[in-house]
C-alpha positions as CSV (number, residue, x, y, z in Angstrom):
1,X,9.9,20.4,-2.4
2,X,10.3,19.5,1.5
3,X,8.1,16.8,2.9
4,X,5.4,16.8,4.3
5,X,4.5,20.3,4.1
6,X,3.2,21.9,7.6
7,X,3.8,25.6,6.6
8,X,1.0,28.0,5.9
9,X,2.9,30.0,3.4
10,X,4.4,26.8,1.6
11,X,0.8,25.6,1.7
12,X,-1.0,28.3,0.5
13,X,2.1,28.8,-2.7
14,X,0.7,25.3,-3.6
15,X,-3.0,26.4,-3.7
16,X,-1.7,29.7,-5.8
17,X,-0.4,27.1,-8.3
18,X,-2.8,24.4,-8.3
19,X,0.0,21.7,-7.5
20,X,-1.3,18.3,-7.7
21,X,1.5,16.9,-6.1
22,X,-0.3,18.1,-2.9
23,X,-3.7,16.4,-3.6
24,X,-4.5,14.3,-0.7
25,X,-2.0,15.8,2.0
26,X,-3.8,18.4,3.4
27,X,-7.5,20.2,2.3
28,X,-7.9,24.2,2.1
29,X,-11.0,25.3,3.6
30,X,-12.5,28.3,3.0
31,X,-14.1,30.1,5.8
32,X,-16.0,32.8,3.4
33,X,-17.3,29.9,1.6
34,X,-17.6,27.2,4.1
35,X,-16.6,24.5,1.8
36,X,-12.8,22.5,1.9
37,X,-10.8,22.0,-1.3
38,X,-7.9,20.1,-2.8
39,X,-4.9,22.3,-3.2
40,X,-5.3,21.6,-6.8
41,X,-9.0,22.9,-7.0
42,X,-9.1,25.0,-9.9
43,X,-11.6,28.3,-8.6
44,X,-10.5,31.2,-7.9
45,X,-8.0,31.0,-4.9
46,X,-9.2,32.3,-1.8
47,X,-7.5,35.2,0.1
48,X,-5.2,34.1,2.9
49,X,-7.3,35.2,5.9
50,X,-10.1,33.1,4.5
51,X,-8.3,30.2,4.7
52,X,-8.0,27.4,7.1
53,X,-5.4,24.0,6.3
54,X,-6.3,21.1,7.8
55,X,-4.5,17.7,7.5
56,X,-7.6,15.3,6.9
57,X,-11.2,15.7,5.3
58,X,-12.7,14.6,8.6
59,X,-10.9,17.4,10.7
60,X,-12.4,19.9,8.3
61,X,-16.2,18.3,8.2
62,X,-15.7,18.6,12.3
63,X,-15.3,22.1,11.9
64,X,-18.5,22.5,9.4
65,X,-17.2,22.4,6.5
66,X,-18.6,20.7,3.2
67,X,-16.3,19.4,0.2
68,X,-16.1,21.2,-3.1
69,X,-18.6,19.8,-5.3
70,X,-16.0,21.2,-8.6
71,X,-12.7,19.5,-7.2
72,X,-13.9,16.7,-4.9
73,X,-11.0,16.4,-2.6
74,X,-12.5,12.6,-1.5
75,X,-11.1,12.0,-4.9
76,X,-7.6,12.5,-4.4
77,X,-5.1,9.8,-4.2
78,X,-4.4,9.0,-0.2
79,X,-1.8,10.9,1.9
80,X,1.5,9.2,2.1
81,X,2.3,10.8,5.7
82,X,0.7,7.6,7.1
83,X,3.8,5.6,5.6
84,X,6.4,8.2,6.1
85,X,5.2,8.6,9.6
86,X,5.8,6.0,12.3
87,X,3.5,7.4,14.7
88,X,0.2,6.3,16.4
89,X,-2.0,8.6,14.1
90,X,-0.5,7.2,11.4
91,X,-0.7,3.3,12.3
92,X,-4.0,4.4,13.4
93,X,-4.9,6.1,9.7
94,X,-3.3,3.1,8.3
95,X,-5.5,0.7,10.1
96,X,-8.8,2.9,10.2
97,X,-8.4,2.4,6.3
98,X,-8.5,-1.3,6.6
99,X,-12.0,-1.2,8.2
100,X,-11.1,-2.4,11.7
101,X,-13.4,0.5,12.7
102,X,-16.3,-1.1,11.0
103,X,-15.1,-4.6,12.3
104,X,-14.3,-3.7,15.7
105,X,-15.2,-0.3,16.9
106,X,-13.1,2.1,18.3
107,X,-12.4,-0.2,21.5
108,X,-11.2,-2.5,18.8
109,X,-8.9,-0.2,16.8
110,X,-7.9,1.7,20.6
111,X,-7.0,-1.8,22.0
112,X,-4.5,-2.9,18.7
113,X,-2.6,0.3,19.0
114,X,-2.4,-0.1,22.9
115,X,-4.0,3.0,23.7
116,X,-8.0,3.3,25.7
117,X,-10.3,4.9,23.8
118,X,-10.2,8.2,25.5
119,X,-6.4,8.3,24.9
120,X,-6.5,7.5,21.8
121,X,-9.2,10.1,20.9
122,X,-7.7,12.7,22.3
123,X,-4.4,11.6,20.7
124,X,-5.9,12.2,17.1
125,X,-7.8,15.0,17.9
126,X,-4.6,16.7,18.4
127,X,-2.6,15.3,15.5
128,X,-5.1,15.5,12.3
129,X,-8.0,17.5,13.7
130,X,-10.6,14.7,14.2
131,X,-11.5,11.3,16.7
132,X,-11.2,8.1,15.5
133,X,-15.1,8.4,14.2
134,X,-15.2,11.2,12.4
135,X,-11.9,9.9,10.5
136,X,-13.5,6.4,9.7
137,X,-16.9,8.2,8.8
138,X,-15.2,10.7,6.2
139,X,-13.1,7.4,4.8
140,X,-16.8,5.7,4.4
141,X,-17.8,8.9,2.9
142,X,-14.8,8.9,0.2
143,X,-15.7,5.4,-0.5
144,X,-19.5,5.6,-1.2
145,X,-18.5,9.0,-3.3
146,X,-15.9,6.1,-5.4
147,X,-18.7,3.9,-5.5
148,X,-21.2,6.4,-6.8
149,X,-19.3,8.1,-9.5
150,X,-17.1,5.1,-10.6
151,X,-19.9,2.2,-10.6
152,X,-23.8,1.7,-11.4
153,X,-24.2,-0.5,-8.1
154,X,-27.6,0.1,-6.2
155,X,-27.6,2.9,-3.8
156,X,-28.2,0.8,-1.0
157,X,-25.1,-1.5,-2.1
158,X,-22.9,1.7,-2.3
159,X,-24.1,2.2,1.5
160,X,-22.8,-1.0,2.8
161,X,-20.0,-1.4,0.6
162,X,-19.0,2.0,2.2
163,X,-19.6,0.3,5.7
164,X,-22.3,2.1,6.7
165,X,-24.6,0.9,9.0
166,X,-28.0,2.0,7.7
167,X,-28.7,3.0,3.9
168,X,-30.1,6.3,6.1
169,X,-26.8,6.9,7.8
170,X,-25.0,6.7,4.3
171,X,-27.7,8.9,2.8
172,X,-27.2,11.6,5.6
173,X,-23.4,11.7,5.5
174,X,-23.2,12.3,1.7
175,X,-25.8,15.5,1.9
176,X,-23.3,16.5,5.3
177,X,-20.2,16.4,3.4
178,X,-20.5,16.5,0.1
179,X,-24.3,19.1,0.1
180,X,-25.6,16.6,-2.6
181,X,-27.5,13.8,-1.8
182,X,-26.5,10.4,-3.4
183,X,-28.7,10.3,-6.6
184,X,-27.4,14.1,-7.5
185,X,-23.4,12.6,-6.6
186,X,-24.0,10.0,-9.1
187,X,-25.4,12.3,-11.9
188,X,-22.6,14.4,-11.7
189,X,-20.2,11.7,-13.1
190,X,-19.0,12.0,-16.7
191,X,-19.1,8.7,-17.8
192,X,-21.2,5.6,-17.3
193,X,-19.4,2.0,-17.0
194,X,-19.5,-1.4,-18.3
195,X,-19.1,-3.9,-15.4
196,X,-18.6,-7.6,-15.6
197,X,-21.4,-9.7,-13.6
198,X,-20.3,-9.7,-10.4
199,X,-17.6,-7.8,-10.5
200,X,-17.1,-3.9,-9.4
201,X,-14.7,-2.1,-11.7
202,X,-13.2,1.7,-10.3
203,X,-10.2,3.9,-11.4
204,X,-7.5,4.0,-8.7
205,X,-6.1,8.0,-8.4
206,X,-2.7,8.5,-8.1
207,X,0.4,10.9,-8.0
208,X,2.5,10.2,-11.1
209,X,4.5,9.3,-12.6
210,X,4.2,5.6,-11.9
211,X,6.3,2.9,-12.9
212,X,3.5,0.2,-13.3
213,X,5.3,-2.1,-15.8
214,X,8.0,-2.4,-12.8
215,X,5.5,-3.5,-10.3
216,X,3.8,-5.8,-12.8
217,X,7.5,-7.4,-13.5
218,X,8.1,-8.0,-9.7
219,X,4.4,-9.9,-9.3
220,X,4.7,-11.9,-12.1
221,X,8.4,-13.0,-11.0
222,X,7.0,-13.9,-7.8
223,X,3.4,-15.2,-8.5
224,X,2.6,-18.1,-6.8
225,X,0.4,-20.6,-9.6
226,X,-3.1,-20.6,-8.9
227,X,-3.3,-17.8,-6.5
228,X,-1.6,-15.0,-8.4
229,X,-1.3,-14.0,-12.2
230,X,0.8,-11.2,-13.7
231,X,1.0,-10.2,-17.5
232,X,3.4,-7.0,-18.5
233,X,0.7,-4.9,-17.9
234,X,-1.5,-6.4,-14.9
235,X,-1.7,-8.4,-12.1
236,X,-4.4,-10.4,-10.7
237,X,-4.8,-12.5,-7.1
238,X,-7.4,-14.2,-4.8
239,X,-7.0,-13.2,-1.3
240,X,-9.2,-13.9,2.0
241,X,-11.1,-11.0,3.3
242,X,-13.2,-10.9,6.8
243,X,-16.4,-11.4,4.8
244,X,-15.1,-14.3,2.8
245,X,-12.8,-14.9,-0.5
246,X,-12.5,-12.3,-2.6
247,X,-10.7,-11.1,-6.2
248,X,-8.6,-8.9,-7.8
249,X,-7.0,-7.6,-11.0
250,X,-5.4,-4.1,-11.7
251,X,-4.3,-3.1,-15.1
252,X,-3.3,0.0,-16.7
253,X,-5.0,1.1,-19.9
254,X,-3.3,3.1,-22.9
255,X,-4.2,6.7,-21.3
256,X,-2.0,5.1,-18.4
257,X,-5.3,5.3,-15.7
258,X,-4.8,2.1,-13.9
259,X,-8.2,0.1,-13.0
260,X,-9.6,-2.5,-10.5
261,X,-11.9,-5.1,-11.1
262,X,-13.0,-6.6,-7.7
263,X,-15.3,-9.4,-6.7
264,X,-16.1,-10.0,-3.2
265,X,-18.2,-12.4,-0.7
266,X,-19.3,-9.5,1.4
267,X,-20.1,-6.0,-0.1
268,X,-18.4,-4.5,3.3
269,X,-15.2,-6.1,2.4
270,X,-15.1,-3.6,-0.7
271,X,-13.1,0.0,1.1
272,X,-10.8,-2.2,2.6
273,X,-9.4,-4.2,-0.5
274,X,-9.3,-1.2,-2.0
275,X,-7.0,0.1,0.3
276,X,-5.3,-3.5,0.3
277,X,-4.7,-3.2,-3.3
278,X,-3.5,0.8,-3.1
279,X,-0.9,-0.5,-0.5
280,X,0.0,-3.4,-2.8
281,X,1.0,-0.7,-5.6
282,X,2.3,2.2,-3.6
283,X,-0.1,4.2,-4.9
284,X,-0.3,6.8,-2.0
285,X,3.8,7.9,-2.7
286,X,4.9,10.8,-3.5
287,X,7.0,10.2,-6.7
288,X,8.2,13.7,-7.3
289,X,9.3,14.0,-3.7
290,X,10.9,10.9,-3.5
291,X,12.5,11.0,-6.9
292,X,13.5,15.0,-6.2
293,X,15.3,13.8,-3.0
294,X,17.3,10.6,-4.6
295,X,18.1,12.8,-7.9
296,X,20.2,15.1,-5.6
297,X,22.9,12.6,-5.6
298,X,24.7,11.9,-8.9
299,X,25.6,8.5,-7.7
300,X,22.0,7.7,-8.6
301,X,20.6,10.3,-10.5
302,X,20.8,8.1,-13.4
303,X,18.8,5.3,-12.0
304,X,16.0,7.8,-11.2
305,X,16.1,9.5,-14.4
306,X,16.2,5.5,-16.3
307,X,12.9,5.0,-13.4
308,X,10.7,7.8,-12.8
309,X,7.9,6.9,-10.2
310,X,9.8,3.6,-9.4
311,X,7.6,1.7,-6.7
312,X,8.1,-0.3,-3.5
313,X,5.4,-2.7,-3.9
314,X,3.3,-4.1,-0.6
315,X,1.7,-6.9,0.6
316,X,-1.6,-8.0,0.2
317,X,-1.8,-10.0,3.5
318,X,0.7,-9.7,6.2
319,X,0.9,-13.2,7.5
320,X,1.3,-14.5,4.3
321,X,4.1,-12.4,3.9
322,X,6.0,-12.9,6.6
323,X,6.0,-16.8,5.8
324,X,6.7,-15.7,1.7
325,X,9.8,-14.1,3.0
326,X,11.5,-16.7,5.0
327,X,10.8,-19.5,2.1
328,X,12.9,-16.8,-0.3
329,X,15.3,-16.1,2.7
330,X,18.1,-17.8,0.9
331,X,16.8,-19.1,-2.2
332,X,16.6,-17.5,-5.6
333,X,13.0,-16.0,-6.5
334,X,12.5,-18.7,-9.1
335,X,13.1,-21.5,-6.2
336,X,11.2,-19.7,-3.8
337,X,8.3,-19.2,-6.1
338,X,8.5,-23.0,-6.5
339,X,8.4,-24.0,-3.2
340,X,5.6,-21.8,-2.4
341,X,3.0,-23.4,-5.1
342,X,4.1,-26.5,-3.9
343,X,2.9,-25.1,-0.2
344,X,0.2,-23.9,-1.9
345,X,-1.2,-27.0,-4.0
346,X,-0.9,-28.8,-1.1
347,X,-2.3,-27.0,2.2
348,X,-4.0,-24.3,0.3
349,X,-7.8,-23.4,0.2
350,X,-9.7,-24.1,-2.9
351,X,-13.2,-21.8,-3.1
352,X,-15.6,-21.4,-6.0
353,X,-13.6,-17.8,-6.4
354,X,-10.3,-19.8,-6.8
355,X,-7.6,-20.7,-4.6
356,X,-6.2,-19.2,-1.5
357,X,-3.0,-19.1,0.1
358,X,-2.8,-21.5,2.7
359,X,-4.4,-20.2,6.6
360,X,-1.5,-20.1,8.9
361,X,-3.2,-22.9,11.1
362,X,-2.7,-25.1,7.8
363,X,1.2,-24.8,7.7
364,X,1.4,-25.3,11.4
365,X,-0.4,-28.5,11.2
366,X,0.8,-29.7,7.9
367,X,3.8,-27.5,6.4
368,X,6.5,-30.1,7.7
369,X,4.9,-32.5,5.8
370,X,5.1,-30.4,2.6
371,X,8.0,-28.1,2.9
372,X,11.4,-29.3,2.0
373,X,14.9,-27.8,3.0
374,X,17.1,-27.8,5.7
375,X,15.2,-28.9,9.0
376,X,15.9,-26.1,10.9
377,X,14.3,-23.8,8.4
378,X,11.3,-25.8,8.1
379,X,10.9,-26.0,11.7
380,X,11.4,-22.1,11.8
381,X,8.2,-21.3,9.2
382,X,6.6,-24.1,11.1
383,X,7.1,-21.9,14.1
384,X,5.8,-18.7,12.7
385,X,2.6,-19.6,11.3
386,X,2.0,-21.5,14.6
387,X,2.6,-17.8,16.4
388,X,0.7,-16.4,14.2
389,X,-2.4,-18.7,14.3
390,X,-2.2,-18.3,18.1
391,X,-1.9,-15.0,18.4
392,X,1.5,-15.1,20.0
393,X,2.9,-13.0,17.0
394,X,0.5,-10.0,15.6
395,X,1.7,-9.0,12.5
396,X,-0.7,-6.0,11.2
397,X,-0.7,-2.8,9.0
398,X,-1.0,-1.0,12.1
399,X,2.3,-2.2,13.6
400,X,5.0,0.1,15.3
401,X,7.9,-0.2,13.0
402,X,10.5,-0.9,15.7
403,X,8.0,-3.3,18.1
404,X,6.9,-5.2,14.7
405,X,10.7,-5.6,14.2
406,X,11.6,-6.7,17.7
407,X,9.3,-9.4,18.1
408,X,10.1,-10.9,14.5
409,X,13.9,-11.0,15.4
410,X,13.1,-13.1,18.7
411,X,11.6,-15.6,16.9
412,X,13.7,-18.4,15.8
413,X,14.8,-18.3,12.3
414,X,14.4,-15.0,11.6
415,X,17.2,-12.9,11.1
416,X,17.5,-8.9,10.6
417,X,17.0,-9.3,6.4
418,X,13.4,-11.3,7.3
419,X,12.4,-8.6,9.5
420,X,13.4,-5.4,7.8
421,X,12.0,-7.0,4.3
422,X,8.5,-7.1,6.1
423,X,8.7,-4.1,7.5
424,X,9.2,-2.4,4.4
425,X,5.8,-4.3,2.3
426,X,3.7,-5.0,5.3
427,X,3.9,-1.5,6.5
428,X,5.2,0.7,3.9
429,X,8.0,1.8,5.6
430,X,9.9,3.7,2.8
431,X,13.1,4.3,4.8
432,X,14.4,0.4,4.9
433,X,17.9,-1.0,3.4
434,X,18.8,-4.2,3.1
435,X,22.7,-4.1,3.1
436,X,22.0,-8.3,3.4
437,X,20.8,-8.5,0.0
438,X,23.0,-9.6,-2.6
439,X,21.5,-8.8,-5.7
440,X,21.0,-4.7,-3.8
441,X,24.6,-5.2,-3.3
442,X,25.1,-6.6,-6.8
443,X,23.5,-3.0,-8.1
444,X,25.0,-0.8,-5.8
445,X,28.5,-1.8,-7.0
446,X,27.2,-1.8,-10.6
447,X,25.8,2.0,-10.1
448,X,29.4,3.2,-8.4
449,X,27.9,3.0,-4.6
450,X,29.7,0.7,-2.3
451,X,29.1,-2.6,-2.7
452,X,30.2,-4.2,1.0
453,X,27.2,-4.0,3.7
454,X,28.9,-1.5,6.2
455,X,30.1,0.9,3.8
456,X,26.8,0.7,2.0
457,X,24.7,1.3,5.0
458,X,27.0,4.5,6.0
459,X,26.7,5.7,2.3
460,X,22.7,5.1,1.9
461,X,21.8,7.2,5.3
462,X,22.0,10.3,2.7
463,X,19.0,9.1,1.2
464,X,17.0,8.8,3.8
465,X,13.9,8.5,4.4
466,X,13.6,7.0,1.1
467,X,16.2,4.3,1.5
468,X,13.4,1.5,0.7
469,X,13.2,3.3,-3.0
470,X,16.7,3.0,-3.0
471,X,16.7,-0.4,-2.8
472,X,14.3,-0.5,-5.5
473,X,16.6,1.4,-7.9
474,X,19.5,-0.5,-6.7
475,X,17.6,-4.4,-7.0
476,X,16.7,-2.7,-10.3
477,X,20.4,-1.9,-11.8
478,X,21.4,-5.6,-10.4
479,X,24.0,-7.1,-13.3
480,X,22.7,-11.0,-13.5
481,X,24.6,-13.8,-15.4
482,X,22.7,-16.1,-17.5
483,X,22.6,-19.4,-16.8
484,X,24.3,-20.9,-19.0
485,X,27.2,-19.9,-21.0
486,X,28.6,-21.0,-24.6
487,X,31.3,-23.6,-24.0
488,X,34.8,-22.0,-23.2
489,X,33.3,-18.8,-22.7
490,X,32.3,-16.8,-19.5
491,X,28.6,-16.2,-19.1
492,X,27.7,-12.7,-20.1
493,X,26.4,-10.2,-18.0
494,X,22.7,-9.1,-18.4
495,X,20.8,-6.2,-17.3
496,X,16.9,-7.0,-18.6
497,X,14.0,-6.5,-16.3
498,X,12.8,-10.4,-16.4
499,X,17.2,-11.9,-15.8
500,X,17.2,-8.5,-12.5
501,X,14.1,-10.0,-11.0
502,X,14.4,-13.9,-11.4
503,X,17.7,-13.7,-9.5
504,X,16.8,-11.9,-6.6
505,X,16.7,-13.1,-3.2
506,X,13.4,-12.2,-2.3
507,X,10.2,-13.1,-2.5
């Protein structure tokens, strides 16, 4: 399967088949109809000349089209073009879905990616079909049709949970796209839920197969006490939203669906934690693709075929990460997970929700008091959070790759490992190696791949652009000694899940 798919004939062989791999890259839309589908739609498929691809729902609803009321395309797990791609539509996607539409406006989102509004309009016009409106209008769409189906809030908490402005304005955008009005959405679901007070509880789509217990390993190796907690098969966190604190937990049930429960301050902080907690699972990958691609090699095709869907989990809040990465620059996860809820005990925010990480102004004012370690490192993550609390260093979802990478690298302390690691779970990239890594070096060598950095490097640029889910298969095949050893004896090698992640050098 080649990625991403642009041709019409390739496109239109995956609507003959009904391939769900393709749900969420692209809608059909039917002119004879005048509805759009997902390629997975199960009616009848529509002749050729009837049809019409287009790469987003909101391109299609600016042509006049309405979404299938059988397959619901809002439905589909999220395009992963916006991670594979580097370019201003896809920062722009990336940031659209973290509500800075319905923070800032389109001046707001036009100003962050460095563009005027006018530019940037007619930028995305040309790329997926539709302006920077109509895109963040059919993602508030998808989200009041999540809300409605999955959840019995109030209609007119569905509205501004969306981020609509007006309970009118979400009641007139669900009869535009979707030809229903809310009450008839929410009557076509096929199942009623149980919610917790105060909590919202939805089913997160995506493309399997997905290696949750691997993602639920890595958090719980690297939760920090109090603001994170991981079991073997779920993960829970408080985080800070623009509305206020707000919680988290996914877990996966026996028919493998995987869940949110969410509580937040403010109901408009709702679509983008959501799409917080899809980028801190991966969720919009393509698995087949990426595991097609790696599988071609037979250097690794048994780490694929031992990890189907592996994952390259994100991060949750960017600055937070930045400063989680240089504590674990050096440091074994276990001691970096220690230092951190000692940072945390100590300079971090305690709410009625729970506790929160500590604000970046915190460890500037405060974090030499607390952290310990070699000065100049302290006086480096000292540095950062000041640059980040004074806007001197932006560090978004919406980054350019290369710029976000630059300006990290020019500030003291921060070396090419730092950077790269926060450029693959801040933005997703999935083409990053880190040849710096010792346990990825560790697992290389174990799986036959070279295990010095230049060698590596030249070797690993066959699997791009999935390098970053190399890594993962690479941390994952890591050989680790125990700790301790019988007397006389060398300590043994181990390969469990729990002994791989402990020993990593990240964070």
């Amino acid at each position: 399967m080649s990625f991403p798919v642009t041709d019409f004939d390739e496109r239109y062989r995956a609507i003959s088949a009904r391939d769900t791999r393709f749900d969420g890259q692209f809608v059909t839309a039917v002119r004879s109809t005048g509805i759009y589908c997902r390629p997975s739609c199960p009616a009848r498929t529509p002749r050729p000349e009837n049809v019409t691809f287009y790469p987003t729902s909101a391109a299609a609803h600016e042509a006049g089209f309405r979404a299938c009321k059988r397959c619901l395309p809002e439905a589909a797990p999220g395009s992963p073009a916006w991670d594979l791609r580097s370019d201003v539509a896809a920062r722009a996607m990336r940031l659209i879905a973290s509500g800075i539409v319905e923070r800032e406006g389109v001046s707001g989102l036009a100003m962050r990616l460095g563009y005027s509004t006018r530019h940037l309009t007619r930028v995305l016009s040309t790329e997926l079909g539709a302006g920077p409106l109509a895109l963040a209008r059919a993602h508030r769409a998808h989200t009041a049709r999540m809300l409605l189906v999955g959840t019995d809030m109030a209609i007119s908490d569905v509205a501004f949970s969306a981020g609509f402005a007006s309970i009118r304005q979400c009641n007139d955008t669900i009869r535009e796209v979707f030809g229903l009005t809310p009450g008839e959405l929410r009557a076509r679901r096929r199942s009623h839920t149980t919610t917790a007070p105060g909590a919202i509880d939805l089913a997160l789509p995506y493309r399997g197969p997905l290696d949750a217990r691997g993602v639920f390993d890595w958090m719980a190796a690297r939760a920090v006490s109090g603001v994170e907690e991981a079991t073997a098969t779920s993960f829970a966190r408080h985080l800070r939203m623009p509305g206020g604190p707000a919680w988290f937990q996914v877990g996966q049930d026996a028919a493998q669906r995987l869940q949110l429960r969410a509580r937040v301050t403010q109901l408009g902080d709702l679509a983008p934690l959501v799409s917080t907690v899809r980028r801190v699972f991966d969720l919009d990958a393509d698995p087949l693709a990426i595991d097609q691609a790696l599988s071609a090699h037979p250097e690794i095709a048994p780490l694929v075929a031992r990890t189907p869907g592996i994952r390259v989990p994100g991060s949750a809040d960017p600055h937070e990460m930045l400063i989680r990465a240089m504590v674990g620059q050096q440091i074994t996860v276990v001691a970096a997970r220690t230092a951190l809820t000692a940072l945390t005990d100590a300079l971090g925010e305690r709410t009625e929700q729970g506790l929160l990480f500590p604000t970046m102004s915190a460890i500037a004012a405060h974090g030499a008091e607390v952290l310990r370690g070699p000065a100049a490192r302290i006086r480096a993550l000292v540095g950062a959070a000041e640059a980040l609390a004074d806007g001197s260093l932006t560090l978004t979802v919406g980054d350019d790759g290369a710029e976000q990478r630059a300006a990290l690298l020019a500030m003291p302390g921060i070396g090419p490992w730092t950077a790269d690691y926060v450029r693959m779970r801040v933005l997703g990239d999935p083409d990053v190696l880190l040849p710096g890594d010792v346990a990825l070096r560790a697992g290389a060598a174990a799986s036959g791949l070279p295990g010095a950095p230049g060698p590596l490097v030249a070797w690993a640029e066959r699997a791009a652009p999935w390098r970053s889910y190399l890594s993962a298969h690479l941390w994952r095949a890591a050989p680790i000694r125990t700790p301790r050893a019988p007397r006389g004896r060398r300590a043994p090698i181990t390969s469990s899940p729990s002994a791989r992640l402990a020993s990593k050098e990240i964070s």
